[in-house]
N, C-alpha and C positions, 0 to 999 in steps of 0.2 A: 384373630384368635378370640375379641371379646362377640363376635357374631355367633360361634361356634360354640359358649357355653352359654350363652341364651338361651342359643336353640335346644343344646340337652335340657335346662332348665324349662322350656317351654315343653318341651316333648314327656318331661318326668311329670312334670304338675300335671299334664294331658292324662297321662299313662294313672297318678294315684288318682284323678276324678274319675275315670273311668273305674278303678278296682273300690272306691268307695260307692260307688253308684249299684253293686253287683250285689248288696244286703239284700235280701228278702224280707226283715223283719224291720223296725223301726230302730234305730240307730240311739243305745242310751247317751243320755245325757256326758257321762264320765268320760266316756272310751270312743277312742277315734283309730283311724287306720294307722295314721302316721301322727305322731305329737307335732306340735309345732317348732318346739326344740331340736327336734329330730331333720327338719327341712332347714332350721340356721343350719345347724350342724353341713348341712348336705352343700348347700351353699356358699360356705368358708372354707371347703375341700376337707374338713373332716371326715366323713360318710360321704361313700361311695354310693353314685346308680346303683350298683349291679349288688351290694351289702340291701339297699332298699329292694328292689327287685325279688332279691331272694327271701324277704322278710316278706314280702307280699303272695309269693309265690309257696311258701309255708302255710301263711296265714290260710290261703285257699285252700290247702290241703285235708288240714286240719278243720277247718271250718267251725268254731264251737258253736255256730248256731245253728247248724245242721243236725236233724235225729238219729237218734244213736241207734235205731230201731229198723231195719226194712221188714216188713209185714208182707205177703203175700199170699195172698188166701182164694180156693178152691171148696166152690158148692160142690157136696158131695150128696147127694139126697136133700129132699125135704126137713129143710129146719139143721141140715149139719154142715159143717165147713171145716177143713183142712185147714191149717194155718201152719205157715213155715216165718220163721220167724229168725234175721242176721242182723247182728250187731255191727254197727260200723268197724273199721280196720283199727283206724286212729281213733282211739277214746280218751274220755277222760272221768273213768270211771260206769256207772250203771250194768257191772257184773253181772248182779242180784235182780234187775227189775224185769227180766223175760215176763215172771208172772202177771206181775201189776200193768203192760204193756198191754198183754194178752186180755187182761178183765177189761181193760179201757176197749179194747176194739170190738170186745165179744157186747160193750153196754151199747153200743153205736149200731151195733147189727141186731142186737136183740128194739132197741128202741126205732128204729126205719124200717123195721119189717112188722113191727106190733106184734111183736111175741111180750111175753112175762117175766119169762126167765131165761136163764141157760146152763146146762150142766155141761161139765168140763170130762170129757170122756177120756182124754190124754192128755198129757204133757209129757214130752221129754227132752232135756236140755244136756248140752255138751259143747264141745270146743273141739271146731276142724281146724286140722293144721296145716293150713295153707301158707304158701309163701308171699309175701315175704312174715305177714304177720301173724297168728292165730285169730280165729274169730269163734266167738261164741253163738253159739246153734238152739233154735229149740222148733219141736215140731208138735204141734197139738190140733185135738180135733173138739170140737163143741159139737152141741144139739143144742136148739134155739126152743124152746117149750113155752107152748100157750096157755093160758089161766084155763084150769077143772074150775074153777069156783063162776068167775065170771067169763065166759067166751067169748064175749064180745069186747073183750080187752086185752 
């Protein structure tokens, strides 16, 4: 019997190095997967695998350091581009920043291509009601415009 909670214990600490190992961004200081209070716990028979498990498996879902933003955008002529733009499922929060997402992508396409400016030819923002959760929607088009004063910039 004491072989056999080893080995879940070896097989769980396996199982949370691996689901801490799956950050993409650097790991702050404060905030960790599992406390360490949390692995007594789990190791006195308080907390249960599969209570950690499903705290792990939320965790992923949810993701909070994942963008709340997918962006995918379509050259449609010289200097304009399409831009569809969905908000993640699971949020927490960023209703409001379609716009400000949009200026960020449009500065990034306006400055790699050596244009000047860009004028915003559309925008239109809404909410599809898809299952299981609603998502918020925006679809816009730019033109990317080169400097009249100086053309060579």
């Amino acid at each position: 019997m004491r072989g056999i909670r080893i080995g879940r214990v070896a097989v769980l600490s396996l199982s949370l190095a691996l689901l801490g190992a799956c950050s993409t961004s650097p790991p702050l200081a404060t905030s960790t997967l599992v406390a360490p209070a949390s692995v007594a716990m789990m190791l006195r028979g308080n907390l249960s695998g599969q209570t950690l498990l499903a705290t792990g498996v939320a965790y992923l879902a949810y993701d909070p350091l994942a963008p709340n933003w997918e962006i995918v955008e379509q050259p449609s002529g010289e200097g304009r581009y399409v831009m569809l733009l969905r908000q993640r499922s699971i949020n927490s929060g960023g209703d409001g920043e379609a716009r400000q997402v949009l200026a960020r992508r449009a500065n990034v396409l306006m400055r790699d291509g050596g244009y000047s400016s860009y004028q915003l030819l559309r925008l239109e923002e809404g909410v599809e009601s898809t299952r299981p959760f609603a998502q918020r929607v925006a679809e816009a088009e730019i033109r990317l415009l080169r400097s009249t004063t100086w053309p060579e910039f």
